[in-house]
C-alpha positions, 0 to 999 in steps of 0.5 A: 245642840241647837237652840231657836229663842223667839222674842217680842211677842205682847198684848197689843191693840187692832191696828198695831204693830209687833216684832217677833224676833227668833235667835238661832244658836248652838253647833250650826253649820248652816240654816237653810229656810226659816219660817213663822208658824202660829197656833191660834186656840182651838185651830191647827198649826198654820204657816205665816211666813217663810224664808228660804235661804238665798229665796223670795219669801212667801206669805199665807193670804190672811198676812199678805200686805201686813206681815213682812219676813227677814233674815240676819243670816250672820246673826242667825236670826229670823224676824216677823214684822207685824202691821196693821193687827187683827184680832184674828192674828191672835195665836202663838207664834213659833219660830222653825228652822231647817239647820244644818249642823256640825257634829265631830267631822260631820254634819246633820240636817234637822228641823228646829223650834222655838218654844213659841211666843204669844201675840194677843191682839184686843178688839 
């Protein structure tokens, strides 16, 4: 019923920049907050960035100052921008969306993901 399709993930060098695109589809009625997750090897999941519909965004501290997060809410879209990579923001990163969506005369709430896109950063 829905699909999230993250994008723009790459090798790139310390210092660069990246663009993460992520594109909600299907039966959506409404998209409440969208957030970034990323999973680095050997590390637990970690929340990077979050946007809640209407709201502030916030940022875990490693990103504060270099990540910006936004939305196209008539696109249903989320971005990632990434500035100033470290080494350390190497991971897969994973789009997630908390969606409303439309089923018959009805609608239900769900928690979506991307399928994850990898950020390699090099020393």
């Amino acid at each position: 019923q829905v699909q999230l399709v993250e994008s723009g993930g790459g090798l790139v060098q310390a210092g660069g920049s990246l663009r993460l695109s992520c594109a909600a589809s299907g039966s959506i009625f409404s998209i409440n907050a969208m957030s970034w997750y990323r999973r680095a090897p050997g590390k637990r999941r970690e929340l990077v960035a979050a946007i809640p519909s209407g709201r502030s965004a916030t940022y875990t501290d490693s990103v504060k100052g270099r990540f910006t997060i936004s939305r196209d809410n008539a696109k249903n879209m989320v971005y990632l921008q990434m500035n100033s990579l470290k080494p350390e923001d190497t991971a897969d990163y994973y789009c997630n969306a908390d969606i409303t969506v439309r089923i018959l005369t009805t609608t239900l709430k769900g928690d979506y993901w991307g399928q994850g896109t990898q950020v390699t950063v090099s020393s």
